[in-house]
C-alpha positions in Angstrom: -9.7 -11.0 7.2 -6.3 -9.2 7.2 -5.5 -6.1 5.7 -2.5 -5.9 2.9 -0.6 -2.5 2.2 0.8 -2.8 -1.4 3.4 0.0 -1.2 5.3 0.3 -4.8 9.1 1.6 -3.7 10.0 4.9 -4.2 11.8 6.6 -7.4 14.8 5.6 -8.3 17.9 6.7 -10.6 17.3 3.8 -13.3 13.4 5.7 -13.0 14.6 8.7 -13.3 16.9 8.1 -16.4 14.7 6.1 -17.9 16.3 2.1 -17.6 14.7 -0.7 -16.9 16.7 -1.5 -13.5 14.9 -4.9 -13.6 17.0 -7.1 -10.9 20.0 -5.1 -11.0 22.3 -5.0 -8.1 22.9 -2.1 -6.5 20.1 0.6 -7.8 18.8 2.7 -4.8 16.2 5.4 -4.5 17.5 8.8 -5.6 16.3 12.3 -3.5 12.9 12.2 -4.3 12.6 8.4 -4.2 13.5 9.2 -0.2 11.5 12.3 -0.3 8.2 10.0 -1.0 8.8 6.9 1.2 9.2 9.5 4.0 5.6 10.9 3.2 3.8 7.2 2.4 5.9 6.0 5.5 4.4 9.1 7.4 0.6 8.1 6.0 1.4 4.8 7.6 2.8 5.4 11.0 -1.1 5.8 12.3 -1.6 2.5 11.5 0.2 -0.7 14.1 1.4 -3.2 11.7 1.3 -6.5 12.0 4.3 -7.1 9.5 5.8 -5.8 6.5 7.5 -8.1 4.4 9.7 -6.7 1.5 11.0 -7.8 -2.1 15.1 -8.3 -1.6 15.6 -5.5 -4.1 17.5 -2.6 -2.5 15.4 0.1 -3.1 12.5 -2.4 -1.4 14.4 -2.2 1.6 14.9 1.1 2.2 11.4 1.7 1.9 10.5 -0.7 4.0 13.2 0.8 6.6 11.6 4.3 6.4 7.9 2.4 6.9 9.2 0.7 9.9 11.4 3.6 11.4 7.7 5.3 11.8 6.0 2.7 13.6 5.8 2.4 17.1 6.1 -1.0 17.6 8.3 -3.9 16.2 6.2 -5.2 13.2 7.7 -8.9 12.1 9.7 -8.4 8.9 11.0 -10.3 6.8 12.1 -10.3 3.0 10.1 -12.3 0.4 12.0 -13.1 -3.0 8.3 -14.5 -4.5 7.5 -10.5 -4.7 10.6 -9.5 -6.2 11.3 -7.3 -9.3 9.8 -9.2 -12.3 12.9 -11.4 -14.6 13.0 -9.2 -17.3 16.4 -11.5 -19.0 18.1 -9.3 -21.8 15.4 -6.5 -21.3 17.1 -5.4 -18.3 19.0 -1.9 -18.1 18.3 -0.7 -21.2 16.7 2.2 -22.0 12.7 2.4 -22.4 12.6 4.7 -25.2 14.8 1.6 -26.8 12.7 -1.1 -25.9 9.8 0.4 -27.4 10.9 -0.1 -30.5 11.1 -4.1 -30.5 8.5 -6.4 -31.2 7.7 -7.5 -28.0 7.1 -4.1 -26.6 3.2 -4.1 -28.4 2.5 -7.8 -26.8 3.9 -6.2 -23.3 1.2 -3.4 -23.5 -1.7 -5.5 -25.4 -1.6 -9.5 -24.6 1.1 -9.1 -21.3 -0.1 -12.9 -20.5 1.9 -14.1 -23.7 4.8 -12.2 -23.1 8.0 -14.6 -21.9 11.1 -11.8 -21.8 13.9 -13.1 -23.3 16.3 -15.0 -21.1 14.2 -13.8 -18.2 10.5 -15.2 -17.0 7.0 -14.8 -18.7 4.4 -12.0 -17.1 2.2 -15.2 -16.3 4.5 -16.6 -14.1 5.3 -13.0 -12.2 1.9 -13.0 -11.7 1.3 -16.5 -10.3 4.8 -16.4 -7.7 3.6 -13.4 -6.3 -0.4 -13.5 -5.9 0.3 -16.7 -4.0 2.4 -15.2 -2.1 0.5 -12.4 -1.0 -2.4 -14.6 -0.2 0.2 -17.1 1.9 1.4 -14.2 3.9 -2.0 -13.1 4.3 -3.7 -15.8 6.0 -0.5 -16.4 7.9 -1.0 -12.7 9.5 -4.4 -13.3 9.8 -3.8 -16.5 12.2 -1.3 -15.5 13.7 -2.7 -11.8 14.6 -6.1 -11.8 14.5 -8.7 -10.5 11.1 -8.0 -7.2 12.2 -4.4 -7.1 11.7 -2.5 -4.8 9.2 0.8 -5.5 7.1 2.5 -4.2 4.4 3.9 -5.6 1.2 6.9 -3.8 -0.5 7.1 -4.7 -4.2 7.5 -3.3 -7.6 5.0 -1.3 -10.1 4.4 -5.0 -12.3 4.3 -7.1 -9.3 1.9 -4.9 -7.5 -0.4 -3.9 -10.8 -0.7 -8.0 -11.4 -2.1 -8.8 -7.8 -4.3 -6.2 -7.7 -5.7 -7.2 -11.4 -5.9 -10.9 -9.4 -8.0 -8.9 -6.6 -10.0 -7.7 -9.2 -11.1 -10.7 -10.6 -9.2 -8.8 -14.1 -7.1 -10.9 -16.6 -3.9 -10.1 -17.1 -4.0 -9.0 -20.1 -5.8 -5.9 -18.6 -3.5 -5.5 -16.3 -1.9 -1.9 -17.9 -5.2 -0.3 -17.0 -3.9 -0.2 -13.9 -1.5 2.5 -12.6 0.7 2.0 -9.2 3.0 5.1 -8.6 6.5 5.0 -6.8 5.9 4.8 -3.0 1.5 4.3 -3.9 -0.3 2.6 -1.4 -3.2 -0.1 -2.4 -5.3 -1.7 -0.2 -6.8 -5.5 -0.3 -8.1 -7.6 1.9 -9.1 -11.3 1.4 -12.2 -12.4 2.1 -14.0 -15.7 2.4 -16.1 -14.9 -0.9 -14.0 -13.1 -2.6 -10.9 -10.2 -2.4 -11.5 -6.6 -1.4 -9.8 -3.3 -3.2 -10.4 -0.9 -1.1 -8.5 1.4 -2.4 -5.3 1.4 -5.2 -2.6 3.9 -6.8 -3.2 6.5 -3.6 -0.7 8.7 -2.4 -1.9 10.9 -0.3 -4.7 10.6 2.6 -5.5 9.6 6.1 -4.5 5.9 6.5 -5.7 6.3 10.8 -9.3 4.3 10.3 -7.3 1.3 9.4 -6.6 1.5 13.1 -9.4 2.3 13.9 -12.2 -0.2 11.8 -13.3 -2.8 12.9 -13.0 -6.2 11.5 -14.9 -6.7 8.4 -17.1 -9.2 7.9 -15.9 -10.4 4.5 -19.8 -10.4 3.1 -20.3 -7.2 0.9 -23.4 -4.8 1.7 -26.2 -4.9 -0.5 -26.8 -1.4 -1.6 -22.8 -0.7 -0.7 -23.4 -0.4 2.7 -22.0 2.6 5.0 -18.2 2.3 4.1 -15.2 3.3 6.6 -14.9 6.0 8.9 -12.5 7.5 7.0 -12.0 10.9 5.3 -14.8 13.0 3.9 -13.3 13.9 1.0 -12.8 10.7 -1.8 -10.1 12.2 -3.0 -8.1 11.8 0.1 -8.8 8.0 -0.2 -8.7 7.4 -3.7 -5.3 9.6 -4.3 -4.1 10.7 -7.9 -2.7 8.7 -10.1 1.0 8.6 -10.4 3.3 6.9 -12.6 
């Protein structure tokens, strides 16, 4: 099986002011937005990648430009508007501390799989467009590069907390358990069985023994078998959670 990245874009001005930038034209990572794509894009450079395929929002592109300006060779790339920002309708640029005052904000953080934004898209179908998707692009990597290949998605903190609740066999009404930081890196893979997390919400750590592993074989270990070759320290795997 393939390997997916799920790298949530850096911070941005709507994050730091505290919008909901949504699908809005034109919002871009601010300093420290570009301060953390350079370190996750760092993290990754060790790793050849296969591909990395990016939402069309802009601040999906540039961090899928710094990702790419790291690696040494010339991953396919494409953009991918089934792993765009979620369709948020007449939620979209206003403030948070605002929105948490309607209704809908409680369903958002309690039953998100009943939650249809108004004059935008339900969570359900956010969820749906972009864990087939991901699975797609997967198995198209796989053929066409072998189970050992790598390749990163470039999405946003929904989008990414709702395929790795998918991976998890979670419904998505757990889904806010989850936490993806701005430029994170999660890990899947998609085995025959069943998916893999191998590791979600990190943002610091060795990413080399990607490189380096060999193929799994998609069956899991009874007793949890000897893991990776990767750091000693489970921190440096695992990473802090960020929001």
């Amino acid at each position: 099986m393939a390997t997916v990245l799920l790298v949530r874009h850096g911070r941005t001005t709507a994050n730091a002011t505290g919008l909901l930038a949504g699908r809005t034209a034109g919002v871009a990572l601010d300093h420290v937005g570009r301060q953390q794509v350079a370190r996750t894009a760092e993290r990754i450079a060790a790793v050849p990648l296969a591909a990395v395929v990016s939402s069309p929002l802009e601040r999906c592109r540039q961090t899928s430009r710094a990702v790419l300006e790291r690696q040494a060779g010339s991953p396919e790339t494409r953009i991918e508007r089934a792993i765009t920002e979620c369709d948020y309708g007449q939620w979209q640029g206003r403030k948070l501390a605002d929105l948490a005052k309607e209704p809908l904000w409680r369903t958002v953080q309690a039953n998100p799989s009943a939650v249809v934004f108004p004059g935008g898209e339900s969570m359900q179908g956010m969820q749906s467009r972009a864990v087939a998707a991901i699975r797609r692009i997967d198995a198209e990597v796989e053929a066409a590069h072998g189970p050992g290949a790598v390749w990163v998605a470039v999405s946003h903190g929904d989008v990414i907390k709702s395929v790795l609740a998918d991976a998890l066999g979670m419904h998505l009404d757990l889904f806010q358990r989850i936490a993806v930081g701005p430029a994170s890196v999660s890990i899947v893979r998609y085995g025959e069985h069943r998916p893999e997390v191998v590791a979600s919400n990190t943002e610091s750590g060795d990413l080399a023994w990607l490189a380096a592993a060999p193929a799994p074989s998609g069956d899991a270990a009874v007793g949890g078998g000897a893991g990776h070759d990767g750091p000693s320290d489970p921190a440096a795997v695992a990473g802090p959670a960020g929001a």
